[in-house]
Residue, then its C-alpha position, 0 to 999 in steps of 0.5 A: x540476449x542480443x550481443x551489444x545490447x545496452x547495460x544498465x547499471x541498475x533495473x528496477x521492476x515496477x512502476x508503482x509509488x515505491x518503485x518510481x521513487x526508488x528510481x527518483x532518488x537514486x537518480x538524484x544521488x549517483x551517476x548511474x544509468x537506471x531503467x524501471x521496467x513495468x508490466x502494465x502500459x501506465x505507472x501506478x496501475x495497481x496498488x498506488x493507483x488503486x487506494x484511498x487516496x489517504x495520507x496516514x499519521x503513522x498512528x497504528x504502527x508498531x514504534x520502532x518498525x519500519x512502517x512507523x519510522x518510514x510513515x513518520x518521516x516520509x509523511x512530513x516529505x510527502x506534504x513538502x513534496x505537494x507543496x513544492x509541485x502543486x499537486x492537489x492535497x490537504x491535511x485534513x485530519x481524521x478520527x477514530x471512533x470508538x462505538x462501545x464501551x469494549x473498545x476504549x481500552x483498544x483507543x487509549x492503546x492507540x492513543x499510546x502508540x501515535x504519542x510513541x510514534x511522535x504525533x504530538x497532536x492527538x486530542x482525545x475526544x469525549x463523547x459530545x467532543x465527536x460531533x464537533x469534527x463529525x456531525x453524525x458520528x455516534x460513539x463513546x469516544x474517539x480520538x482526533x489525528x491532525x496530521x492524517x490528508x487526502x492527496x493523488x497519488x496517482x499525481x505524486x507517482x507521475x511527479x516521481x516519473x517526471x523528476x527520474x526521467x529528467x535525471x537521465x532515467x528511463x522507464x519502459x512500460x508494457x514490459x512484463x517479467x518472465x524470466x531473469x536469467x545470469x551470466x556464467x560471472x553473474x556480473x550481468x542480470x538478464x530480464x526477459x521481458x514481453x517488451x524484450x530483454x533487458x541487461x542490468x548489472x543490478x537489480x531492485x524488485x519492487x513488483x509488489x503484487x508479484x515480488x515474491x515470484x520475481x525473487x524467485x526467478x533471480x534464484x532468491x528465496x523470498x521466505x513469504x508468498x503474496x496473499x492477494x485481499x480485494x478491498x471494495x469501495x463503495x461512494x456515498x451518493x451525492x446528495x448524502x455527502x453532508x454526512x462526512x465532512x472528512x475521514x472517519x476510522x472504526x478502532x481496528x482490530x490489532x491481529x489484523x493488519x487491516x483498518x476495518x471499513x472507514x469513510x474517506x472524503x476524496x481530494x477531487x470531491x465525493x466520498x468512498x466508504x470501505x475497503x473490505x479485505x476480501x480473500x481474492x482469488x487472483x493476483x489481480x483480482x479487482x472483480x468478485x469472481x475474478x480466478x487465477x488456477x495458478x495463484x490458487x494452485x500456488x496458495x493451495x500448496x502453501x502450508x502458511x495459507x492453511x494455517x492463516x486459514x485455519x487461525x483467521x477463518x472466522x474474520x475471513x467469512x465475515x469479510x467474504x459476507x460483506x462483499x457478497x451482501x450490500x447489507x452487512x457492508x452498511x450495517x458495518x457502516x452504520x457503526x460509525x454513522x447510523x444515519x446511513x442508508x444502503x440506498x445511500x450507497x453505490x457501487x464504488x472500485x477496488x483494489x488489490x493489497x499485496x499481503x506478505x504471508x509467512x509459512x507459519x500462517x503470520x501476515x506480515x506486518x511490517x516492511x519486507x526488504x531482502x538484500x541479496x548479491x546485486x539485488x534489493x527486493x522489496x517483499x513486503x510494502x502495503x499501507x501506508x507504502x504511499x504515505x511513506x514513499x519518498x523514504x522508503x524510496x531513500x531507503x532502497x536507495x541507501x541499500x543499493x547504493x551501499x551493496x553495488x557500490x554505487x557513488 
């Protein structure tokens, strides 16, 4: 580290939705010199710039967690947030359809926790009910979500730049963490970086893909590793587009914190369906064949993988099968539209979701945030991260601001 070199009063590591919104607030709310330090040479170029583009209800969550209080709540912000900056959105609603007789039970569950979760606008649906949203939906019933939209989150990330930066705050791209390093008092953090070092006082971890390495390299036993699982899209061809008027979810399956193959229509027109939740075999694994030695090595080591391996082995071939075969990804398609072709279908992109993964095979369910001296790491921040992104943010802001006594 070079003598003289500036300190921040804080460092935050990722330019993702969560991180950058972190960095809005607490920018917004003390008088502190901060600067976000990203890895790739643009904000928002993993998860956030990857997903759906969906704005969740906070219908699925458990009442009570922290995904439901944070989805809730930062929803209703999200939309004001739009409203006020002009970024394109719209709530839209969706429903969730349920295919067979086995899967009412499952619905009025659901059903249950969106009412649990304050989402009093919930209209169960018949049967004959379904066509009236969706036209070419076949199910035995369903339920219809008012409050669930589309938006650019891409948009929203880079609004939350604009607003950090006109708080003073900086923001270093194509600056990649390789070793965080102390001071003998430990009152001086020291990022190395590809783009140089970085002094801080304090530091919050919001690297998602990589959060539990970066909390293992500030001395910090995260308790988890990060299981990276690809979702695929594929797009509805143009001329099929009439098949979907919005969004439509299959009823998921509660041991998975996955929501199963769904249709989306997209802010910016054209409709995706999917994602899978593939096993990828790398940290940024976007592509089927992708391979890391060291992520595998790394998860090949780790009694939890084997043990989530071992538990869920049937829906991980399932899941890998899907991926491999254009096929069986339409046939779990025709599910909720039987009307769909594979030829209907075309190669759309994907993302990689960055899934906390415990040492007893458990996958996290719920947001991960561990406190340490100086430092907040965000550990676990999947969907609906997004969605609840302006509270979440004003949540590690409280965190920080009341462990570095920040004013």
């Amino acid at each position: 580290m070079t003598p003289g070199s500036k300190v921040y009063d804080i460092a935050i590591i990722g330019a993702g939705i969560v991180g950058l919104a972190a960095a809005m607030e607490l920018s917004k709310t003390t008088k502190t010199s901060i600067i976000v330090i990203e890895a790739e040479n643009r904000a928002a170029a993993h998860q956030t710039g990857n997903n759906s583009g969906v704005i969740h209800s906070g219908l699925y969550y458990k009442p009570g967690s922290l995904k439901a209080i944070n989805c809730t709540k930062g929803r209703e912000l999200l939309y004001e947030f739009c409203q006020t900056h002009e970024i394109p959105h719209e709530r839209c609603g969706k429903i969730v359809v349920a295919v067979n007789d086995d899967e009412i039970g499952k619905l009025e569950k659901l059903e249950e926790r969106g009412k649990a979760n304050g989402l009093s606008g919930i209209k169960r649906l018949k049967p004959g009910e379904l066509k009236d949203y969706e036209p070419h939906v076949t199910g035995v019933g369903g339920l219809f979500i008012p409050d669930t939209g589309i938006v650019d989150f891409v948009k929203v990330t880079e609004t939350y730049a604009e607003i950090f930066k006109t708080n003073d705050g900086e923001l270093k791209l194509g600056a990649r963490v390789l070793k965080i390093s102390k001071n003998k008092s430990e009152d001086e953090i020291c990022l190395h970086t590809t783009a140089g070092d970085i002094l801080c006082k304090h530091l919050v971890n919001c690297g998602g893909l990589f959060s539990d390495r970066i909390a293992r390299m500030s001395g910090v036993d995260p308790g988890l590793k990060i299981v990276p699982f690809r979702g695929e899209y594929y797009e509805i061809k143009e001329e099929k587009h009439e098949l979907v008027k919005n969004l439509i979810y299959p009823v998921p399956d509660p041991q998975f914190p996955f929501l199963g193959v769904h249709f989306t229509r997209m802010i910016y027109g054209g409709v995706e369906a999917g994602p899978n939740a593939v096993f990828a075999m790398k940290r940024e694994g976007y592509k089927k064949y992708d391979f890391s030695s060291r992520d595998m090595t790394e998860l090949i080591f780790y009694k939890g993988f084997w043990k989530m391996a071992f538990k869920h082995w049937r829906m991980g071939l399932g899941e890998m099968y899907r991926s491999l075969s254009k096929s069986a990804f339409t046939r779990a398609l025709q599910r909720l539209i039987p009307e769909i072709k594979k030829q209907d279908l075309k190669p759309g992109g994907a993302g990689v979701r960055a899934q906390a993964l415990e040492p007893d095979g458990f996958l996290v369910d719920d947001f991960r945030i561990k406190e340490a001296k100086n430092m907040v790491h965000v550990l676990n921040a999947p969907s609906p991260a997004a969605t609840a992104s302006i509270n979440i943010g004003r949540t590690i802001a409280d965190i920080a601001k009341k462990n570095f006594n920040l004013t």
